[in-house]
Structure formats: structure tokens, C-alpha cells
RODO-2510 file (C-alpha; in nm, 4 decimals, decimal comma):
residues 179
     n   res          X          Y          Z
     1     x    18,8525     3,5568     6,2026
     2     x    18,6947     3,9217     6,0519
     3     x    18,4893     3,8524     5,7131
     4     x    18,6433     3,9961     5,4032
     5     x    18,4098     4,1422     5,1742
     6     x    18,1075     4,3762     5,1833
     7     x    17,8867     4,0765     5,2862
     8     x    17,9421     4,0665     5,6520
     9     x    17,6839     3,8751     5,7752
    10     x    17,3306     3,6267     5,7583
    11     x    17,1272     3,9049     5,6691
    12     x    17,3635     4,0867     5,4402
    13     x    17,3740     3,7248     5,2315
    14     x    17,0117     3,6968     5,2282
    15     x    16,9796     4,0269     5,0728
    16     x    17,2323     3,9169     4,8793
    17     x    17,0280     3,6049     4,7592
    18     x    16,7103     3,7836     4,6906
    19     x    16,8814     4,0170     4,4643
    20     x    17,0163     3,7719     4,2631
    21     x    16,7432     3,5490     4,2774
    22     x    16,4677     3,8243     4,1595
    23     x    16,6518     3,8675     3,8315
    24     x    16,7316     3,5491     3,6876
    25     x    16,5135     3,4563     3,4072
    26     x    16,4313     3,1360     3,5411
    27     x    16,4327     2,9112     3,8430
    28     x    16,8003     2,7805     3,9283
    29     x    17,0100     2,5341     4,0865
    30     x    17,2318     2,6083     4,3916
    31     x    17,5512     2,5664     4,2449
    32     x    17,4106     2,8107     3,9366
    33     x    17,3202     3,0505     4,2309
    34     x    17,6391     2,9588     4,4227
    35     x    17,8088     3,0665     4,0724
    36     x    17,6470     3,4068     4,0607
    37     x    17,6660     3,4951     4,4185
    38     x    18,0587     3,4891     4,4449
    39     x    18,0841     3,7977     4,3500
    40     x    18,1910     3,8872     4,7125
    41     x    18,4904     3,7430     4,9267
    42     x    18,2188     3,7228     5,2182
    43     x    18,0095     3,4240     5,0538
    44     x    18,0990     3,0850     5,1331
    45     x    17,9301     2,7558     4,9823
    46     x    17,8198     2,6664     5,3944
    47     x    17,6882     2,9951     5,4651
    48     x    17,4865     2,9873     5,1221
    49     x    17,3494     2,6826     5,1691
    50     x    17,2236     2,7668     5,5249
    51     x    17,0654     3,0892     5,3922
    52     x    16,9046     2,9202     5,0988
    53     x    16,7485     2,6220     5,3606
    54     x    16,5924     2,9504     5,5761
    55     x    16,4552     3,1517     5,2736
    56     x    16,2693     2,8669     5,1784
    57     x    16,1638     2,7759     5,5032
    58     x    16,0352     3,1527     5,5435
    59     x    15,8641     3,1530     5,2606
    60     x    16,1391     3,3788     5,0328
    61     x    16,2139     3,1226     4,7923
    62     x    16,0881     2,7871     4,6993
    63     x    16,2208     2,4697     4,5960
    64     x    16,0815     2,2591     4,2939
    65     x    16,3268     1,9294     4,2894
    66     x    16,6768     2,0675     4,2379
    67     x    16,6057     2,3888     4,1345
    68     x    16,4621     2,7353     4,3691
    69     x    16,2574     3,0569     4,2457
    70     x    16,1685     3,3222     4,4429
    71     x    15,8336     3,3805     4,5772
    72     x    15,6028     3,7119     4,5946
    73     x    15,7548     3,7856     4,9394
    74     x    16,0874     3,7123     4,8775
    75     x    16,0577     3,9228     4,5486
    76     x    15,8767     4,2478     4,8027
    77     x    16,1408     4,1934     5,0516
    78     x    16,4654     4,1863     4,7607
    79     x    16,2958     4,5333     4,6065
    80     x    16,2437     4,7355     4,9387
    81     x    16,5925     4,6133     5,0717
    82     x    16,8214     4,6278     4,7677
    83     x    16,9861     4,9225     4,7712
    84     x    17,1446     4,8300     5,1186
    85     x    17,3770     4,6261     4,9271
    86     x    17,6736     4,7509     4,8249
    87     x    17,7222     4,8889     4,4620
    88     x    17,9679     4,7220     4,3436
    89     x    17,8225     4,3645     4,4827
    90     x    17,5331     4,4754     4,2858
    91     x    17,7396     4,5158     3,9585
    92     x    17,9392     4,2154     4,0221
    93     x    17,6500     4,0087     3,9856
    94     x    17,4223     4,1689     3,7342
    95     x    17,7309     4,1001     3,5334
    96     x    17,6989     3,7414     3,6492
    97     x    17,3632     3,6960     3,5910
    98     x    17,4078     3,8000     3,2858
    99     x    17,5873     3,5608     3,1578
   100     x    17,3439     3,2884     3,3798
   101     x    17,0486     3,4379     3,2460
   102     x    17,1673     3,4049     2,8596
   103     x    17,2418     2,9798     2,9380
   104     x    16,8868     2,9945     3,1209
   105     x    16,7005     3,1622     2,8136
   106     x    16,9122     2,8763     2,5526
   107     x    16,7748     2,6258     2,7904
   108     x    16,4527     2,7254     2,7374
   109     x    16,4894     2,7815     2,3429
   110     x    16,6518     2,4382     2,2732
   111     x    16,5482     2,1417     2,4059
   112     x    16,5675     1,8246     2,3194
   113     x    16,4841     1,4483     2,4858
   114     x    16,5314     1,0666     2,3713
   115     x    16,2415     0,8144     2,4957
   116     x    16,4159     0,4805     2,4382
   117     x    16,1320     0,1973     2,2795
   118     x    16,1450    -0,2190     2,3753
   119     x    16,2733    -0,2554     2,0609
   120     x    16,6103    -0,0829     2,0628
   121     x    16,4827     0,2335     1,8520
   122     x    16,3689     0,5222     2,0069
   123     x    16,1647     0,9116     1,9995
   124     x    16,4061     1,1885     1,9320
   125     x    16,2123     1,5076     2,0436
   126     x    16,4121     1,8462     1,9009
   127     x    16,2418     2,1475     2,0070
   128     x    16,3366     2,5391     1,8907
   129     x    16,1927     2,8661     1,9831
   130     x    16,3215     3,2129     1,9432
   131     x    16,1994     3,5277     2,1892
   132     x    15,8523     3,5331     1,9930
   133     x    15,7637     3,1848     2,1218
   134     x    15,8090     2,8292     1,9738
   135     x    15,9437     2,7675     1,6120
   136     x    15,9531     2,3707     1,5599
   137     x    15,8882     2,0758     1,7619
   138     x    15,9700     1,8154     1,5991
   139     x    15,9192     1,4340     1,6375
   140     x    16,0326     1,1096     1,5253
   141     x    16,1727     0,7409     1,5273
   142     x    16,4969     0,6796     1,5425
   143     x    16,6770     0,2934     1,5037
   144     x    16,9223     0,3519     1,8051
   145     x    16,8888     0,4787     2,1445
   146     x    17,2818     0,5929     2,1191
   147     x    17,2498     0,7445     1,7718
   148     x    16,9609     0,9233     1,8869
   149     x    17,1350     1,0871     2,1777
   150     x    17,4141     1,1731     1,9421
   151     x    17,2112     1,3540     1,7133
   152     x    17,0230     1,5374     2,0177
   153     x    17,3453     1,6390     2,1110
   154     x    17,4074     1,7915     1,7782
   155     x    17,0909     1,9912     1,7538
   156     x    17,1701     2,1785     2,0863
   157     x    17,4855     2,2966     1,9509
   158     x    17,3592     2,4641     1,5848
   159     x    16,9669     2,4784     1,6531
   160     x    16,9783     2,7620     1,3741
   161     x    17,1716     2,5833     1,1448
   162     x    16,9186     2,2690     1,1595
   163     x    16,5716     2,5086     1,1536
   164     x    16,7649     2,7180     0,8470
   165     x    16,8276     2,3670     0,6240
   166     x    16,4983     2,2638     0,7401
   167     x    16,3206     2,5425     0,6044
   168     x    16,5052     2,5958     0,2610
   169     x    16,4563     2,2219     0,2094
   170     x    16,0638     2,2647     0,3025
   171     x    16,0558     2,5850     0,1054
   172     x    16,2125     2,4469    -0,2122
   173     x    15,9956     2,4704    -0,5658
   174     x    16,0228     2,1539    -0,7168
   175     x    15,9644     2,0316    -1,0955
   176     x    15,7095     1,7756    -1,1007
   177     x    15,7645     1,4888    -1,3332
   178     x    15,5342     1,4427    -1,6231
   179     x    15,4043     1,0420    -1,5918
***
């Protein structure tokens, strides 16, 4: 059965994965690259995945845990052979990465962790940085492991809101009491 699409074969795919994979903003998973590259009817997940396995075996990309960046070679290669892919595959996924790219830059901005203690409390760890680099880290005990995540879970949704309340309360003049 004839492909559909403009990818039509291995090496059309691997230009295709090159492309995408020198302009996201940070490494990926598979499925987050599986996400971006079907932009074309010719990409399939088993086809992907077999491309993926040889660019890292050729050096092209390489794989930290779950996640794959490209390399110097694979990021040559992508630049000298780009333009052999179609247009409109190209616009398909810079449109796709750019929606990838802006959940891989609010990753990086907004973190947070929970590092349960013996004792049933535990470390909530909220971090927040904008585009000029980190704006709080902040630490500290927390009497429930499950309340913790809770809260964690809370700060990744309004960040802003949480660094804005911080700061007026910080900011604050205050009357001091006379003894």
C-alpha cells in the first residue's frame, strides 16, 4: 500500500526528526516528539520509533532516560538537509513546536518537588523563574506528605499569583509597636 503524505520514506522521516528535534527548546520525550511530528499522514508511531532507535545509534540524537536531544551532528545534518522537506511539513510543525516549546519553557520556569520525611511531614520545594533567570526558590516543612503535594500542585497552576502575594506581603511597611 502507497504512503500518503509528503513523507515517503526512512530518510524523508529522519529529516523529518532532525528538523523538529533542532528546534525544540529542550530535550523531549517520544510521545512529545511523536506529538509534533504528525504533522504528515506519512508518520506512523512504528516507523518513528525505528528512526528514533537509528539516530541515536548514529550518533544524531541522544537519549538521557526517557527523554532525546539532538547532538552536534544531528543538528549539521538537520541544517544542510532541511529545505528538502516539504513546506508545508515544515509549517505544520513549527506550528507544533510551538505550542511544545511554550509547555517545555513552563517546565523549566515552574518546578516544584515533595521529599517525604520518617515522620509523616515533608520538604515542599516551589521554584519560579521568568526568561531573565530564577526568581524564588523556596523551601520548607510541611506536616503532610499529601497536603504538600496538594499545595505543589497549586503553585504550578498560578506561579505569578503566589510570587505577586509573596512580594507585596514581603514588601509591606509596617508600624512598629511602641513597648
Amino acid at each position: 500500500m502507497a504512503r500518503t503524505g509528503f513523507i515517503q520514506n526512512e530518510l524523508d522521516l529522519k529529516l523529518l526528526v532532525l528538523y523538529i528535534m533542532s528546534r525544540t527548546a529542550a530535550p523531549v520525550t517520544f510521545n512529545q516528539l511523536l506529538d509534533v511530528a504528525l504533522c504528515d499522514a506519512g508518520v506512523d508511531y512504528f516507523s518513528l520509533t525505528e528512526v528514533v532507535g537509528h539516530l541515536v545509534e548514529t550518533g544524531h540524537l541522544e537519549q538521557n532516560g526517557q527523554v532525546y536531544a539532538i547532538t552536534e551532528k544531528g543538528r549539521r545534518n538537520s541544517e544542510i538537509c532541511e529545505s528538502s522537506l516539504p513546506y508545508s511539513v515544515r509549517m505544520h510543525c513549527d506550528e507544533n513546536l510551538g505550542k511544545l516549546n511554550g509547555a517545555l519553557k513552563r517546565a523549566a520556569q515552574v518546578q516544584t518537588g515533595v521529599e517525604p520525611h520518617p515522620d509523616g511531614t515533608c520538604t515542599v520545594r516551589l521554584f519560579f523563574a521568568d526568561d531573565g533567570g530564577p526568581l524564588m526558590e523556596l523551601k520548607f516543612l510541611y506536616p503532610s506528605q499529601e497536603k504538600g503535594w496538594a499545595l505543589a500542585e497549586r503553585f504550578q497552576e498560578t506561579p505569578e499569583a503566589f510570587y505577586h502575594d509573596l512580594m507585596t506581603f514581603l514588601s509591606e511597611e509596617r508600624k512598629k509597636e511602641k513597648p
